[in-house]
Structure formats: structure tokens, C-alpha cells
C-alpha positions in Angstrom: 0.0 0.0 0.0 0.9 3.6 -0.8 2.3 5.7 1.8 0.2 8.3 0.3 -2.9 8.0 -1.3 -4.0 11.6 -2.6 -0.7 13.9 -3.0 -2.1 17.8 -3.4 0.7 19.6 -5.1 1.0 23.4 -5.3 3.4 25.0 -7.2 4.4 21.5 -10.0 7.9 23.3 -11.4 11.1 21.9 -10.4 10.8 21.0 -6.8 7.3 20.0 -6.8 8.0 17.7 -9.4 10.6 16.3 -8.5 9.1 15.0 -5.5 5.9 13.6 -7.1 8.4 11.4 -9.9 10.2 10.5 -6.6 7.2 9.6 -4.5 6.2 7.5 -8.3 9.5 5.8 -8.5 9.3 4.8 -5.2 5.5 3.4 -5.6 4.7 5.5 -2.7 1.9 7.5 -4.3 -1.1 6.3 -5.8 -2.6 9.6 -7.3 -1.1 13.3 -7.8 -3.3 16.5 -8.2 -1.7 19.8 -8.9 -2.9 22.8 -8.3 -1.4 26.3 -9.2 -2.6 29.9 -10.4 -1.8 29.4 -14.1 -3.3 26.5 -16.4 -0.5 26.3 -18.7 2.1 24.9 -16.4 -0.5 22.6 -15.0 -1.2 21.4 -17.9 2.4 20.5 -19.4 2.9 18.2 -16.1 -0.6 16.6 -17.0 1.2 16.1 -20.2 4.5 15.2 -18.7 3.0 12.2 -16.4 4.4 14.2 -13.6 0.6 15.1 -12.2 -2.3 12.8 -12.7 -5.1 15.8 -13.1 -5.8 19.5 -12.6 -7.8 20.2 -10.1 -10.6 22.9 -10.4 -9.8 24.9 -7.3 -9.0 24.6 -3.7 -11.9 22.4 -3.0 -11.5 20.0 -5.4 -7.9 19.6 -4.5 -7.9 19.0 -1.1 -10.9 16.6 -1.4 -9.6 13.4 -0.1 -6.0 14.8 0.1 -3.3 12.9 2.6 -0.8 15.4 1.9 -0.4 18.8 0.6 2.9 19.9 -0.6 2.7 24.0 -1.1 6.0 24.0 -3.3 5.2 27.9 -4.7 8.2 30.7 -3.8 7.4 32.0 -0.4 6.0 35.6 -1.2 2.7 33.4 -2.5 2.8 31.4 1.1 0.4 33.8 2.8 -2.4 34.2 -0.3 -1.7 30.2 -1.0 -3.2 29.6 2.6 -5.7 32.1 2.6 -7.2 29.9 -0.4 -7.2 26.6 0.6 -7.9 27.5 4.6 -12.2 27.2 3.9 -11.4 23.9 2.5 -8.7 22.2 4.5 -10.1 18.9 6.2 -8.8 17.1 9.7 -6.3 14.9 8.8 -5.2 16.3 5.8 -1.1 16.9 6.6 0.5 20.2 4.9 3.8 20.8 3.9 5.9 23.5 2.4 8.8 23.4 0.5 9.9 27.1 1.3 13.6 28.0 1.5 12.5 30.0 4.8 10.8 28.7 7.4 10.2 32.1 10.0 8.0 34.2 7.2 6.1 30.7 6.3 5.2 29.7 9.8 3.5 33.5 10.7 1.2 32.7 7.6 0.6 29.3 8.8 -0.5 31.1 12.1 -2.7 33.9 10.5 -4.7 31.0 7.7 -4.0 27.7 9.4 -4.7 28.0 13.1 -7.1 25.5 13.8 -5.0 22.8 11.5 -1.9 23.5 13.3 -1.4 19.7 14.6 -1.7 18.7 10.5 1.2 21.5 9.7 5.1 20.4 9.4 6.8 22.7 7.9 9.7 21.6 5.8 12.7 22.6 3.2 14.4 20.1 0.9 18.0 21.0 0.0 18.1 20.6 -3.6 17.0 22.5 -6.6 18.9 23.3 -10.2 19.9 27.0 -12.0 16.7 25.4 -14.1 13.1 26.1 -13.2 9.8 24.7 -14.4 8.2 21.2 -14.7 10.6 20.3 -17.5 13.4 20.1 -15.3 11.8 18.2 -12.6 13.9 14.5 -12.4 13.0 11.6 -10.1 16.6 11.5 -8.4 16.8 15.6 -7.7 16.7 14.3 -3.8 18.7 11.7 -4.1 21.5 12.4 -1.3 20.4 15.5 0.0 19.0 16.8 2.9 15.5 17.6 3.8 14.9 19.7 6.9 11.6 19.9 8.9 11.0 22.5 11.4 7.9 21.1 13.0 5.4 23.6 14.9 5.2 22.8 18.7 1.9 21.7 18.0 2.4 19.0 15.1 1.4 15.8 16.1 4.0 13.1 15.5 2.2 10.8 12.7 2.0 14.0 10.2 5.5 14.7 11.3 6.6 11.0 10.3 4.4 10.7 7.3 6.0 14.0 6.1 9.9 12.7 7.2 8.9 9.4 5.6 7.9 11.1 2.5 11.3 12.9 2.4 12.8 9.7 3.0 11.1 7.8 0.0 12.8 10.8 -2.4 16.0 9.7 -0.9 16.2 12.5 1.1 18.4 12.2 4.3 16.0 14.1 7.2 17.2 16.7 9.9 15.1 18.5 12.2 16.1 22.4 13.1 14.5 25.5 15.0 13.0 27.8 12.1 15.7 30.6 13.2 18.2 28.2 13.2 17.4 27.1 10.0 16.6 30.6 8.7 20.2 31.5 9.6 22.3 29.0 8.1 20.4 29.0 4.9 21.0 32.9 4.6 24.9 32.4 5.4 25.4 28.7 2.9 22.7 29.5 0.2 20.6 33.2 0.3 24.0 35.2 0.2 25.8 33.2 -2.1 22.4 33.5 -4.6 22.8 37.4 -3.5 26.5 37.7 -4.5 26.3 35.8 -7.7 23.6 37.9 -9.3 25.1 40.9 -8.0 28.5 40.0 -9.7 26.8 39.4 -13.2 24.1 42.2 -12.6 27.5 44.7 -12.0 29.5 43.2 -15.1 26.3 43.4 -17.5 25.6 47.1 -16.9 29.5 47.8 -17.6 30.1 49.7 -20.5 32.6 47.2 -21.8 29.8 44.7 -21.0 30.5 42.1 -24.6 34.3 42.2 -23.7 34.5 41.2 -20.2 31.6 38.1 -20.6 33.3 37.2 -24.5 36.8 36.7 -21.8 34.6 35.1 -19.0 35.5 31.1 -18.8 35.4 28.4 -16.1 36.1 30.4 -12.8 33.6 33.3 -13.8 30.4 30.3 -15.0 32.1 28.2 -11.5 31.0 31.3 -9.5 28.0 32.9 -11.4 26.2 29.4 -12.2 23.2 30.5 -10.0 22.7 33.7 -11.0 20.8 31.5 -13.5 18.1 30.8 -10.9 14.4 31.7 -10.4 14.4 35.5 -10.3 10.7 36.0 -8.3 11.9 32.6 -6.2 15.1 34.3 -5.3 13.3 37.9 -4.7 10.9 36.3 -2.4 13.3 34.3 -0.3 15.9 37.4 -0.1 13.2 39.8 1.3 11.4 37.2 3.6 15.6 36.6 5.3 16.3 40.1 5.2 17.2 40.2 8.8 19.2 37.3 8.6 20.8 38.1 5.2 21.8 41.4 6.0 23.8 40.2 9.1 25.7 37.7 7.0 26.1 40.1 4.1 27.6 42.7 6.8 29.9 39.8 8.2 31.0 39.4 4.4 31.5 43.1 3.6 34.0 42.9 6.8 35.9 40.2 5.1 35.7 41.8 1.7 37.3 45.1 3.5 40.1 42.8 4.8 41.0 41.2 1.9 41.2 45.0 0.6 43.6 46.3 3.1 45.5 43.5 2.5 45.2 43.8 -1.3 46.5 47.9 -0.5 49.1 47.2 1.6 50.5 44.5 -0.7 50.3 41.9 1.9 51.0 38.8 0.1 51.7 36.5 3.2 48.4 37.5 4.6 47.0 37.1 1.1 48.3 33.5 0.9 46.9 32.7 4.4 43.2 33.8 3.7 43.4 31.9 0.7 45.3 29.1 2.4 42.1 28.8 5.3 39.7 28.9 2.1 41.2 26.4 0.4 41.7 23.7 3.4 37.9 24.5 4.6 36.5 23.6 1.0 38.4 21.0 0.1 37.7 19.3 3.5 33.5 20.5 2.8 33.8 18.7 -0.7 35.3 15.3 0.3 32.8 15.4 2.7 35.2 15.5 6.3 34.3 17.7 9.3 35.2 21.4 8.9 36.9 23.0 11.8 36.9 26.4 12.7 39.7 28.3 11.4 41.6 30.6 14.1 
């Protein structure tokens, strides 16, 4: 038997599709709905096989539903709830797939109050410079993590038939505090996304624009490669971390001024040492080995 017997998806693109092909490969799904505000990208998933029907609204949707994934960016969270509130059903579980988790829980509060027990809130670490049902693919989760930040008032079998879901993907499950989560995700993902479009953004409204990206190779695409991401996804998730991006963009600018000074004084031992810390802490990162502190 399934784990899941009605899957409600909102938002079928990249993310939401990948887990529905998951939950299919796995035989853990018997039947997907997708829901969404436009017909056109509901439809190509009907004709992709990733969804098995449309459904007609809210009500339709949820009809039935064991689980709701809500896999839209985050700035559509709050009207996304406000919807499908009149029509959500005891016992129906919802989940998220929003790269914050503070800015999704208050909307979950303000829509969802009297389903709080059939809330987990949750974030899959995964995701491609490609967006859209096209590039969904059965195996995106394979290996990576999925975190849940479960409400104080979840009760434990939607938290395990969310974390089994996950699991079924061949996600590998960790549970955080949302401000924990919402801090390292603006320090390892929402600042790099921030520093990469700024860096092509800043090149592209050069003058010598053609020149420097007809010179730009492997280092430049290493570096800029998601700057090819979701631009409204990235918007959303920037504004609803602001507090917590800004601190780690401040921590950076500090570095970025020492690197400066040392770049001004012509300090190439200190140079070699900053570079020398980088090089040990992301080696160690990539071959997957515990990455210490540097002093």
C-alpha cells in the first residue's frame, strides 16, 4: 500500500516535481493533483505524467488529500493559505517546501490555526539553475537533505508521514529550529544567490559589457552558475531573510574590507593565508570531512 494516497501539489515546477516522480519511483503515491494559479504549467505536467489531473480549485484539490505539498516561492505562502484554509479537512497533513521557514510559519499562524497539529513545515535542500516542470527529475533528492521545522503543535504521525515522504525521495532528514534554520540558509545559500547575481548584474551594466563576458570562462560560469536561478523565487526568499541576510552580508562586507587592506598594503603572506584557510575548509567541505573552525 501507498504511503500516500492523494498527493495535493502546489506550485508542479522543479521542486514539486521532482518530488511527485520521486514519490512514483518509489511506488509510494497512488494519485497526484496539482494545483497552481496558471493553467499552462499545470497542464504540461498533465502532459509530462508528472501530475495525474488539474484540479478545479481549492476544493477539489484537497478533497480526499493525505498530503499537501505548497512548493510555490514564499511571497505566494500567505495568499496560498488564505485559499485553501475554507477547505482544509482534519487529517489532511500540509507541507511546504519554502527556502524560509520564520516568514512561512506567521502565515501558517494567520490562515491555518485550527489545523496547526496537520502542519510540518519543511525545506528540501536541492533545486537546479533550471526552473519549471521540465526540469523536474525523479533522483533531484537523491542524497540531499531535507529539513523539517515542526510547529510545537504538530502531532508526531504527520510529522513521520512528512519525514517518511522525504525519505522515499531519498532525502536524508534533519530537524532544526526555524531561526536556526533561517540562519544558516542565509549564510550557505541566500548570500551566495545574493552575491552571484550581483557579480553578473554589475559586469552586464558595464560599459565594456561584450568584452568582459566574450573573456569570461570556467572560474567566472564556476562562481556565477546561480545567477541562472528563479528570479521571483530568489526575490521572495531574499526579502522574507532580510534580517538574517543582511547580518551575513555585513559579516562578508568585513571580510571583503580585509582582503582590501590586505590587497592595499600588498600583503601577500596574509594574502596566501586567507586563501590558504579557504582552500583547506573547502576541500575538506567537498570530500565530505568535518570542517573545523579556522583561528
Amino acid at each position: 500500500m501507498a504511503l500516500i494516497g492523494k498527493l495535493v501539489i502546489c506550485g508542479v515546477g522543479l521542486i514539486g516535481g521532482s518530488f511527485a516522480l520521486a514519490l512514483r519511483r518509489a511506488g509510494q503515491v497512488g494519485r497526484v493533483v496539482g494545483v497552481g494559479r496558471r493553467p499552462e504549467p499545470l497542464q504540461r505536467a498533465l502532459a509530462l505524467g508528472v501530475i495525474d489531473e488539474v484540479a478545479a480549485g481549492w476544493a477539489d484539490a484537497l478533497d480526499g488529500a493525505d498530503l499537501v505539498l505548497l512548493a510555490a516561492p514564499v511571497g505566494q505562502m500567505d495568499a496560498i493559505m488564505a485559499a485553501m484554509a475554507p477547505h482544509l479537512r482534519p487529517g489532511t497533513v500540509v507541507t511546504d517546501a519554502g527556502s524560509t521557514k520564520r516568514d512561512v510559519i506567521e502565515a501558517v499562524h494567520r490562515h491555518l490555526s485550527g489545523a496547526l497539529a496537520d502542519v510540518v513545515p519543511a525545506h528540501p535542500i536541492a533545486g537546479a539553475e533550471k526552473s519549471g516542470v521540465e526540469a523536474a527529475f525523479a533522483e533531484l533528492y537523491i542524497g540531499r537533505k531535507a529539513v523539517l521545522t515542526p510547529l510545537p503543535e504538530s502531532r508526531a504521525a504527520a510529522v513521520e508521514l512528512v519525514r517518511a515522504a522525504w525519505e522515499a525521495c531519498g532525502a536524508r532528514v534533519v530537524d532544526m529550529s526555524p531561526g536556526e534554520h533561517d540562519r544558516v540558509f542565509a549564510a550557505v545559500s541566500h548570500l551566495p544567490h545574493l552575491l552571484a547575481f550581483g557579480l553578473v548584474d554589475d559586469f552586464a551594466r558595464r560599459p565594456n559589457a561584450p568584452l568582459l563576458f566574450s573573456h569570461a570562462a570556467g572560474g567566472f560560469r564556476d562562481f556565477t552558475r546561480i545567477a541562472g536561478s528563479h528570479p521571483e523565487m530568489w526575490r521572495d526568499i531574499c526579502i522574507a531573510n532580510r534580517v538574517a541576510l543582511l547580518d551575513e552580508l555585513d559579516a562578508y562586507l568585513g571580510e571583503l574590507a580585509h582582503l582590501r587592506g590586505l590587497l592595499e598594503a600588498g600583503d601577500g603572506a596574509g594574502l596566501e593565508a586567507v586563501f590558504e584557510r579557504a582552500r583547506r575548509a573547502r576541500n575538506a567541505w567537498a570530500e565530505g570531512l568535518p570542517v573545523q573552525a579556522a583561528e
